[in-house]
C-alpha positions as CSV (number, residue, x, y, z in Angstrom):
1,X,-8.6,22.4,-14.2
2,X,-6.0,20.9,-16.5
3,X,-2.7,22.7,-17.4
4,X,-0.8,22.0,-19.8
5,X,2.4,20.8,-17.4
6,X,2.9,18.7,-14.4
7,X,3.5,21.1,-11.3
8,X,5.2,18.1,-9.2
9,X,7.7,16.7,-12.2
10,X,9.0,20.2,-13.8
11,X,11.0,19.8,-16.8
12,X,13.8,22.6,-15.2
13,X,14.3,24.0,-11.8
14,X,15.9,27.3,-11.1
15,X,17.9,28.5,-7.7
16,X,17.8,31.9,-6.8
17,X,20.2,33.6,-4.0
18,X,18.6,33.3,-0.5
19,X,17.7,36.8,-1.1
20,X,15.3,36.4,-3.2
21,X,13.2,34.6,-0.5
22,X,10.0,36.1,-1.4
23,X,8.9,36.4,-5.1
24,X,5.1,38.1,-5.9
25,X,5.2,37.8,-9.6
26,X,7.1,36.3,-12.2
27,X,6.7,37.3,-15.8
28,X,8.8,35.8,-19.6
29,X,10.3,38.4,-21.2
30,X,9.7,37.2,-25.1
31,X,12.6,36.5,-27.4
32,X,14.8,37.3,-24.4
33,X,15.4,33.6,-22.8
34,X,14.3,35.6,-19.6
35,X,12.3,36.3,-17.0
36,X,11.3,39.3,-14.9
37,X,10.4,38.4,-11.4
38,X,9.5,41.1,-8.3
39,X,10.6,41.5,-5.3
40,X,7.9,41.1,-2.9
41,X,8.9,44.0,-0.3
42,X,11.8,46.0,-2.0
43,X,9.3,46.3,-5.6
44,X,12.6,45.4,-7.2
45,X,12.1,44.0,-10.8
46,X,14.6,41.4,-11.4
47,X,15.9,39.7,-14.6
48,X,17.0,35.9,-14.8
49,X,18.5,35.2,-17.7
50,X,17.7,31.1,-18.2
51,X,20.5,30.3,-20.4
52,X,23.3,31.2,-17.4
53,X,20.9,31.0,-14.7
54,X,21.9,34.2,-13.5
55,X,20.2,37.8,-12.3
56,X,21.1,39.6,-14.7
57,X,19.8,43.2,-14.0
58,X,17.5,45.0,-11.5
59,X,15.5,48.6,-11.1
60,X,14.2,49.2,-7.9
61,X,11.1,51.3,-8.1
62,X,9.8,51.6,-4.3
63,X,9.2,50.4,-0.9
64,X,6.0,48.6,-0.1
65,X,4.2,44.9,-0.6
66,X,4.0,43.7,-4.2
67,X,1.8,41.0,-5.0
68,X,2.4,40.6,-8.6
69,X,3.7,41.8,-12.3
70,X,2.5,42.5,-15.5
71,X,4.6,43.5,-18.8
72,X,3.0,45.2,-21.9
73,X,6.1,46.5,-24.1
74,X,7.7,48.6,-22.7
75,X,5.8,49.3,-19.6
76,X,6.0,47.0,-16.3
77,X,2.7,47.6,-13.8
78,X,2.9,46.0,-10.2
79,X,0.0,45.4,-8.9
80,X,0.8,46.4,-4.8
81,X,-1.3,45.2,-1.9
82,X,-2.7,48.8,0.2
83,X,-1.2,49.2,3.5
């Protein structure tokens, strides 16, 4: 499969706090210069703003394994692995 970037010479890097060690799913937030990205065990939904490279906001929803995240509007779904 080709994609449209090169996965070994990135055009930007970002470094999160130690942390966020484990990351499921990352997802852009459109016309925000962000991304949300989960938690993988606190199902925390984070915000990094990529203009100050910071964590801007967070809502924790549960406890549990997340494997990934989806946004549509105004509605985030995780998808979460079964225990």
């Amino acid at each position: 499969m080709k994609l449209p970037y090169n996965l070994k010479k990135p055009k930007k890097t970002y470094k999160l706090p130690k942390k966020y060690v484990e990351i499921s799913g990352i997802w852009p937030l459109p016309g925000k210069n962000a991304l949300a990205f989960i938690q993988d065990e606190a199902i925390q939904i984070n915000h990094l703003d990529l203009a100050s490279e910071k964590i801007t906001s967070f809502v924790k929803h549960d406890s549990g394994d997340s494997e990934d995240i989806v946004i549509l509007k105004n509605t985030a779904y995780i998808l979460m692995a079964l225990p």
